[in-house]
TORPA-4810 file (N, C-alpha, C, O; in nm, 3 decimals):
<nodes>
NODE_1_0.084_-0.117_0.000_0.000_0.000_0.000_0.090_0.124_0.000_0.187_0.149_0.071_X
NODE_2_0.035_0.193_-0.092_0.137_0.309_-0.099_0.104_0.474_0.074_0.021_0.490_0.164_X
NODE_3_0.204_0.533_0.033_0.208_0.640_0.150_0.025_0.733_0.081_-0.075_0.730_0.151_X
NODE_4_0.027_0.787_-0.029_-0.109_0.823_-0.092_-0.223_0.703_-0.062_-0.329_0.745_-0.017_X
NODE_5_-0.214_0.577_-0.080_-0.356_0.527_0.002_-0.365_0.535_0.107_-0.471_0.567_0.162_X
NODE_6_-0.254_0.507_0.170_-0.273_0.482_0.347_-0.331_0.613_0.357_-0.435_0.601_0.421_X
NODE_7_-0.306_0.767_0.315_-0.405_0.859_0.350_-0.484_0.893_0.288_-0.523_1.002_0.330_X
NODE_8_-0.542_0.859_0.196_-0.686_0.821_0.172_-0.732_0.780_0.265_-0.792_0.863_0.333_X
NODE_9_-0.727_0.623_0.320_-0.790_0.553_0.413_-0.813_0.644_0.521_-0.916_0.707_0.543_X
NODE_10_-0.727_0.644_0.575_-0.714_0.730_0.719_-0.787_0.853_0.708_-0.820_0.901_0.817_X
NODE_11_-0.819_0.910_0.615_-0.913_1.037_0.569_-1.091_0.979_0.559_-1.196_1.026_0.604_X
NODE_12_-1.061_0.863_0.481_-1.192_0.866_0.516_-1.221_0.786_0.649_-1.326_0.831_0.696_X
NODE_13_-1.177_0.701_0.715_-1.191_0.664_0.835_-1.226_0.815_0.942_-1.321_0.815_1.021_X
NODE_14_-1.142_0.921_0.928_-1.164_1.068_0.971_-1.285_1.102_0.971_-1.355_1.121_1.071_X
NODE_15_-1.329_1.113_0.812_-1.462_1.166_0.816_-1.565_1.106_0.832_-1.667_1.163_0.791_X
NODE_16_-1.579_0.974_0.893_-1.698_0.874_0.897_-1.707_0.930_1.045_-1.815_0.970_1.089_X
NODE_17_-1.561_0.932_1.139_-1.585_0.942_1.260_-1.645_1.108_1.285_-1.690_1.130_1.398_X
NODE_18_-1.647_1.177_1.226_-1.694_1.314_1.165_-1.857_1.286_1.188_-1.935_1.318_1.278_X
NODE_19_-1.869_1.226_1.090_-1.996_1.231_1.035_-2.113_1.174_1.156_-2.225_1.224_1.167_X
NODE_20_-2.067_1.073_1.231_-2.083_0.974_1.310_-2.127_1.073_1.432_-2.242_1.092_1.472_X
NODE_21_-2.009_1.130_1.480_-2.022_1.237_1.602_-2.145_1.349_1.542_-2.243_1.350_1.617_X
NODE_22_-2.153_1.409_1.464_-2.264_1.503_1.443_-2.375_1.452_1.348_-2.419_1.520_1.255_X
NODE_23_-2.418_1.327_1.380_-2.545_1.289_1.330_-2.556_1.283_1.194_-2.671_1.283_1.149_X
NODE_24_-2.449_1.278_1.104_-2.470_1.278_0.964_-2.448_1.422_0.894_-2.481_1.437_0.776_X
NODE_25_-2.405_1.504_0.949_-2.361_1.636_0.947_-2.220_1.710_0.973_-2.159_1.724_1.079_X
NODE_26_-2.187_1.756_0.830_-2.025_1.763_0.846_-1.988_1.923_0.920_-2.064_2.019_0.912_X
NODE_27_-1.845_1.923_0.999_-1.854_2.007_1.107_-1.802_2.102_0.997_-1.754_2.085_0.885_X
NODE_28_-1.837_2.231_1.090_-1.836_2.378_1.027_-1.701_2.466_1.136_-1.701_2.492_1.256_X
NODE_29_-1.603_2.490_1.032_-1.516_2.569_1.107_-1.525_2.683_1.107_-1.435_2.756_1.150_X
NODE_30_-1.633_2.727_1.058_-1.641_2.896_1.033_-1.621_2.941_0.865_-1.625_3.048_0.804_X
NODE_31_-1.596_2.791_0.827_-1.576_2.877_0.670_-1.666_2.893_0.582_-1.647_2.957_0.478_X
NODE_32_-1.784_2.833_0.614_-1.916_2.816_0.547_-1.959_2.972_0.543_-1.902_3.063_0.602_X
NODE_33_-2.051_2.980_0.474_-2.105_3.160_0.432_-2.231_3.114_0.495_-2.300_3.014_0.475_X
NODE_34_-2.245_3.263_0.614_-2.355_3.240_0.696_-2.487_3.349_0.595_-2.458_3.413_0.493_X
NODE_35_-2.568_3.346_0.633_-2.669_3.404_0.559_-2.690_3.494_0.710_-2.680_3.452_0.826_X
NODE_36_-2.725_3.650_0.654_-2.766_3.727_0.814_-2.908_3.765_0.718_-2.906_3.763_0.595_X
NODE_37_-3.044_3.802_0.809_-3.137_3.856_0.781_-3.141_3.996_0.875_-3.122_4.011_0.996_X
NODE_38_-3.182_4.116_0.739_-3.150_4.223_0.796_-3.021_4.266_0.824_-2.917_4.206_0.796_X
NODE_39_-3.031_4.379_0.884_-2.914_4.452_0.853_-2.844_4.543_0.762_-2.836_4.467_0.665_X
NODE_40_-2.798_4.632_0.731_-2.754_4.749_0.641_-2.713_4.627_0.516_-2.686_4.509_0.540_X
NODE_41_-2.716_4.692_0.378_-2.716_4.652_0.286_-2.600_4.740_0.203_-2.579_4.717_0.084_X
NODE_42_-2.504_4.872_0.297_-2.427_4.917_0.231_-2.505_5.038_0.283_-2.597_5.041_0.364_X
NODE_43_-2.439_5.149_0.206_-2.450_5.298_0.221_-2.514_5.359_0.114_-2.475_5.341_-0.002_X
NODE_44_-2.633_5.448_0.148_-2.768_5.489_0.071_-2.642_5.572_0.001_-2.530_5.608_0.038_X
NODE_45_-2.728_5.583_-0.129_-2.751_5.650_-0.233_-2.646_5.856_-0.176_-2.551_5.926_-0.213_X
NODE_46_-2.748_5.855_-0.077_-2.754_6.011_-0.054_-2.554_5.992_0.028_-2.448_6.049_0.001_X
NODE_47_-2.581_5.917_0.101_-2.387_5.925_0.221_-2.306_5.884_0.110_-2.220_5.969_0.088_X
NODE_48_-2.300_5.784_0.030_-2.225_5.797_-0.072_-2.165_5.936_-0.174_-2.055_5.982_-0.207_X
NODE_49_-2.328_5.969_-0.201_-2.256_6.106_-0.248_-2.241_6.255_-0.143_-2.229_6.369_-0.188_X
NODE_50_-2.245_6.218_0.004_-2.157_6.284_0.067_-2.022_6.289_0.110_-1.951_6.377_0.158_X
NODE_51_-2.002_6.133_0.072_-1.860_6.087_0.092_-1.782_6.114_-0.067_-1.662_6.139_-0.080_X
NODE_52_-1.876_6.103_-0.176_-1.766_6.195_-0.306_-1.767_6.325_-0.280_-1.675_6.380_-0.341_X
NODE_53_-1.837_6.408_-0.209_-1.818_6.507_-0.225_-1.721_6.571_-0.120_-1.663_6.678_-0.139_X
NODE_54_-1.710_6.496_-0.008_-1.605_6.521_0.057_-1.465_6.503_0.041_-1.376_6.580_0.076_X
NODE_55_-1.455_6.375_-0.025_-1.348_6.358_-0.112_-1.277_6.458_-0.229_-1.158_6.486_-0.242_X
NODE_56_-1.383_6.496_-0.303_-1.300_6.589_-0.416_-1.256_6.716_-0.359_-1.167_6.780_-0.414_X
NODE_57_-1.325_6.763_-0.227_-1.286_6.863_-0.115_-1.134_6.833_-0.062_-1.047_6.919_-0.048_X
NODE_58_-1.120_6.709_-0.039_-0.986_6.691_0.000_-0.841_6.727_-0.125_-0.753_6.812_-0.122_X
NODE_59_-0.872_6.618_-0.222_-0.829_6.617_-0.372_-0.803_6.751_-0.376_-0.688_6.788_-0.355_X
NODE_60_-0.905_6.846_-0.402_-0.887_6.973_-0.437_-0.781_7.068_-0.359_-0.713_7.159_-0.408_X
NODE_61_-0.787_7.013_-0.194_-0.697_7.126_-0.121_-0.564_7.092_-0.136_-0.470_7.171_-0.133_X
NODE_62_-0.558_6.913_-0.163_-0.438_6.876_-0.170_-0.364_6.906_-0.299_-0.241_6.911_-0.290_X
NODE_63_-0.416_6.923_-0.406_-0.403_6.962_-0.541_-0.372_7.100_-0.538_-0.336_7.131_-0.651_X
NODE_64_-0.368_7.199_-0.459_-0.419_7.350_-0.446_-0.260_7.349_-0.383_-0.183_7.417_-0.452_X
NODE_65_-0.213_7.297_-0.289_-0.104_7.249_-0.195_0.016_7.204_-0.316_0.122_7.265_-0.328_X
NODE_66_-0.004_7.148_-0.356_0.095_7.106_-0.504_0.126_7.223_-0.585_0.240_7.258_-0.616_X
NODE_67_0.002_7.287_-0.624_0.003_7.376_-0.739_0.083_7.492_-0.693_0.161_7.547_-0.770_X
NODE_68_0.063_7.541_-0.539_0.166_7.650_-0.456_0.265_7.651_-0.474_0.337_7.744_-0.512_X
NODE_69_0.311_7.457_-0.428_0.430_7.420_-0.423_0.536_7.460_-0.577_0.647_7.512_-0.587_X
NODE_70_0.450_7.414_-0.668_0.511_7.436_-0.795_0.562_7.562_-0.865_0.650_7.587_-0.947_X
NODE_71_0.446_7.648_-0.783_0.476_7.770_-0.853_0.597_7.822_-0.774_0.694_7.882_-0.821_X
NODE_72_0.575_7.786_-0.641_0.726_7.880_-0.584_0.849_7.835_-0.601_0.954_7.889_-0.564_X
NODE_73_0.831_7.699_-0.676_0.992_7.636_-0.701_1.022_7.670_-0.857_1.141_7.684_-0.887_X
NODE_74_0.893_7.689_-0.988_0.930_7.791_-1.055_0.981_7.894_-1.042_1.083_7.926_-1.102_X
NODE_75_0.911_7.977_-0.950_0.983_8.128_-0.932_1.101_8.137_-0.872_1.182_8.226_-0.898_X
NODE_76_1.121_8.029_-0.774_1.306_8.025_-0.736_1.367_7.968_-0.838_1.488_7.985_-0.821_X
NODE_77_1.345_7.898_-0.953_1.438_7.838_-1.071_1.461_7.928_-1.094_1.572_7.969_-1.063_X
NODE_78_1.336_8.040_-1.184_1.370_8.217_-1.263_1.435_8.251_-1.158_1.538_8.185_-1.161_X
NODE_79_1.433_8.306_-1.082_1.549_8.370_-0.942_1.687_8.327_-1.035_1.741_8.388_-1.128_X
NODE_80_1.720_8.194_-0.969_1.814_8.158_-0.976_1.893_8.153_-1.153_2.008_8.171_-1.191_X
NODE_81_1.744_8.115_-1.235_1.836_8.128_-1.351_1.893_8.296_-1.386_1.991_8.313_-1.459_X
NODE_82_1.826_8.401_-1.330_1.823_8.517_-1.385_1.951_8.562_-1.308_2.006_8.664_-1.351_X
NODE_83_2.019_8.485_-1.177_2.142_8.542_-1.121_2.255_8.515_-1.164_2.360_8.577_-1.153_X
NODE_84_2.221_8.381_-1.235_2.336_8.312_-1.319_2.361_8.365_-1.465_2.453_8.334_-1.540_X
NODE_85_2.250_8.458_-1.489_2.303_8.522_-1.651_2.365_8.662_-1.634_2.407_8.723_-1.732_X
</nodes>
């Protein structure tokens, strides 16, 4: 008998004693998908689009924050190129 039957056997010998202990019913470790009744279904329509709109609020200041940034490291390049000519 090879090392692959002997665990076969021993697997199903496992699950008879399985089956045996819970009445014909195989045990559940938690991985099964429970069904809930009721309960939120997600976020309406309306908080969703309070949450984009808060978002592009952010986007925007952080974008606004960049665009500062850019311009004052332009204007120190001209600085700097205009001391070097």
């Amino acid at each position: 008998m090879t090392a692959l039957e002997r665990w076969k056997e021993m697997a199903i010998v496992e699950n008879a004693r399985h089956l045996e202990k819970n009445d014909g019913r195989t045990e559940n470790y938690g991985l099964g998908h429970q069904n809930y009744n009721g309960g939120s279904h997600g976020k309406s329509d309306e908080k969703k689009l309070e949450d984009l709109d808060y978002s592009i609020k952010v986007i925007n200041k952080e974008f606004g924050k960049m665009r500062d940034k850019l311009t004052r490291m332009k204007r120190r390049r001209n600085e700097l190129a205009n001391k070097m000519n």
